[in-house]
C-alpha positions as MATLAB code, in Angstrom:
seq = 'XXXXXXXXXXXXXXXXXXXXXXXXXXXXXXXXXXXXXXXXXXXXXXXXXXXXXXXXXXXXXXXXXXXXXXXXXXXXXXXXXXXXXXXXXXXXXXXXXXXXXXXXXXXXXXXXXXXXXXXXXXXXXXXXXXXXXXXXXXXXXXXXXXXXXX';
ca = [
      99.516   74.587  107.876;
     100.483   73.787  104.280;
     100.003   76.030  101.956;
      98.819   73.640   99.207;
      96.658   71.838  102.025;
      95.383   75.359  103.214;
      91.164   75.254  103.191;
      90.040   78.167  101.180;
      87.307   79.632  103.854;
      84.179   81.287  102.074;
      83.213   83.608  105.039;
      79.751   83.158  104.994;
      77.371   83.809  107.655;
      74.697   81.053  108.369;
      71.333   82.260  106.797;
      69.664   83.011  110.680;
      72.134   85.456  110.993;
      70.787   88.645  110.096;
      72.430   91.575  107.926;
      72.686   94.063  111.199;
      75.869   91.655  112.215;
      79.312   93.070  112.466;
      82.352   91.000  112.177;
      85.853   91.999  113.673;
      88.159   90.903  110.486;
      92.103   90.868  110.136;
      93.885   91.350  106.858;
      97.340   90.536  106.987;
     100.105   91.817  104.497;
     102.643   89.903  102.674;
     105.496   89.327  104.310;
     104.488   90.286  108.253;
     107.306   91.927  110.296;
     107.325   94.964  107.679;
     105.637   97.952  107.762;
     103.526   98.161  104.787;
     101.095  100.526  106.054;
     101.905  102.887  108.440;
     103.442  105.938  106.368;
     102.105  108.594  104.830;
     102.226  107.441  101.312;
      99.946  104.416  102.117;
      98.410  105.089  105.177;
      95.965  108.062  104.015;
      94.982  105.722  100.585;
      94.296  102.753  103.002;
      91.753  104.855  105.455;
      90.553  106.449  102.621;
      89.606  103.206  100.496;
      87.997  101.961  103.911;
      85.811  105.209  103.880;
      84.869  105.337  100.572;
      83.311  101.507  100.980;
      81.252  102.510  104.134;
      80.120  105.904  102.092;
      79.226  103.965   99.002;
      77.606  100.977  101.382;
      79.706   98.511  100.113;
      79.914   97.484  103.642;
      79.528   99.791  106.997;
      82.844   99.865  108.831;
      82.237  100.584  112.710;
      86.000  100.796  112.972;
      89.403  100.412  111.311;
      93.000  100.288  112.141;
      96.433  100.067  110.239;
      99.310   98.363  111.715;
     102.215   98.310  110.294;
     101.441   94.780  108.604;
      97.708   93.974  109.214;
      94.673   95.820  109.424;
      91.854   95.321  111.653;
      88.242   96.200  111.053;
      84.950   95.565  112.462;
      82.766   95.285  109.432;
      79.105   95.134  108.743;
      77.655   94.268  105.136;
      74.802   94.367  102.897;
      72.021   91.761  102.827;
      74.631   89.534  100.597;
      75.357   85.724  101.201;
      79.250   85.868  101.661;
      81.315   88.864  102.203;
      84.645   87.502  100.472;
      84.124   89.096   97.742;
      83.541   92.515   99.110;
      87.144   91.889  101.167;
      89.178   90.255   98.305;
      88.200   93.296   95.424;
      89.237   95.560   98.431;
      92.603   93.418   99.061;
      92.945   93.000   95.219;
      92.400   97.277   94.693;
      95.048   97.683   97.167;
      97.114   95.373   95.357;
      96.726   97.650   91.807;
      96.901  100.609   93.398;
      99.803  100.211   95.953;
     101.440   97.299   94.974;
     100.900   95.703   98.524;
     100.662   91.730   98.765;
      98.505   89.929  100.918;
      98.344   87.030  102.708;
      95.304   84.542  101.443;
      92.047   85.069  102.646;
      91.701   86.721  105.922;
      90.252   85.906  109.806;
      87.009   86.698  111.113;
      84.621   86.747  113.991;
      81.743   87.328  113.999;
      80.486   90.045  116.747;
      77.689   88.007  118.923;
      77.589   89.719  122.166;
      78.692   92.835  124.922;
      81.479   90.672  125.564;
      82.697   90.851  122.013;
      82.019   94.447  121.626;
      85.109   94.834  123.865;
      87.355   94.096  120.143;
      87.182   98.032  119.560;
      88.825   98.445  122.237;
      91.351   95.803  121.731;
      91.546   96.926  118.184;
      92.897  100.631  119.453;
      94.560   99.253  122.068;
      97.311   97.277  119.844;
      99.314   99.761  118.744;
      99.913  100.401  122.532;
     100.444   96.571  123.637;
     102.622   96.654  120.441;
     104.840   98.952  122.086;
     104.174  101.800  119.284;
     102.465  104.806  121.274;
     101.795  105.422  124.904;
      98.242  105.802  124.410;
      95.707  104.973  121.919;
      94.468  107.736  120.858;
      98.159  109.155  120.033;
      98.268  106.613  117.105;
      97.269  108.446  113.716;
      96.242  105.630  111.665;
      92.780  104.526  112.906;
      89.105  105.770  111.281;
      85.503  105.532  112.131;
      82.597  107.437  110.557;
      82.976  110.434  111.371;
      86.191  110.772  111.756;
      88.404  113.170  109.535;
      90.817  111.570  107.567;
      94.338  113.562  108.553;
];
C-alpha cells in the first residue's frame, strides 16, 4: 500500500478483552533484507531492553526473538487502553540508543486460543525455516523470563 495512504493502526484491544491477553507482535527494521540485529553489539542491548520492560512491568513478555531484521514477541500489558505507546517508546529507545530505523507501526494478533498458542513455537522455529540453524534451540538470540541473557 501507499505510504501516504497507509492507515495509522492504534492497536487497541476492544474493552471485553481483558488485561491477562497476550498478543504475538512483529517489529520490522528499516530496510528488511539486512541484519540489524543479530550481532553482538545489538543483539545483547535488544534482549536486554525486552527484559528490562517485563522486570519493570511495562508489559510481560512470554517470549522474544531477534531476526536479523524483525523481532517477534508475544506480549502481554498492563490494564492500559492501547499498547502503541508502550511499543513505539520501545522502537523510538532503540532508535536513540542504536541508531536502528523502523518500519511504521508494527503487526499484531492477538492470542485467543490453544491453537494460537502454537506462535511460540513458530516464533523459535523461524530461524530454522529461515535456513539459519539446524535446530531451534542452537539460535542465541531468543529470551523468556527466566532465561539468562548470554
Amino acid at each position: 500500500m501507499d505510504e501516504a495512504r497507509r492507515r495509522h493502526m492504534e492497536h487497541q484491544a476492544p474493552e471485553w478483552v481483558g488485561p491477562e491477553a497476550s498478543y504475538f507482535i512483529t517489529v520490522c527494521a528499516e530496510a528488511r533484507g539486512r541484519n540489524h540485529f543479530c550481532h553482538t553489539d545489538v543483539g545483547p542491548v535488544v534482549l536486554d531492553s525486552i527484559r528490562y520492560r517485563h522486570e519493570k512491568g511495562i508489559w510481560f513478555c512470554e517470549l522474544a526473538l531477534l531476526m536479523p531484521d524483525h523481532i517477534h514477541l508475544i506480549l502481554g500489558f498492563p490494564d492500559i487502553p492501547s499498547f502503541s505507546g508502550v511499543v513505539g517508546d520501545w522502537k523510538r529507545w532503540l532508535n536513540r540508543k542504536l541508531g536502528i530505523a523502523w518500519q511504521e507501526n508494527f503487526f499484531d494478533h492477538r492470542i485467543r486460543s490453544e491453537t494460537d498458542r502454537n506462535k511460540g513455537d513458530y516464533i523459535l522455529n523461524n530461524p530454522v525455516r529461515a535456513g539459519l540453524v539446524d535446530k531451534p534451540e542452537d539460535w542465541p538470540w531468543v529470551w523468556y523470563p527466566d532465561k539468562e541473557l548470554r
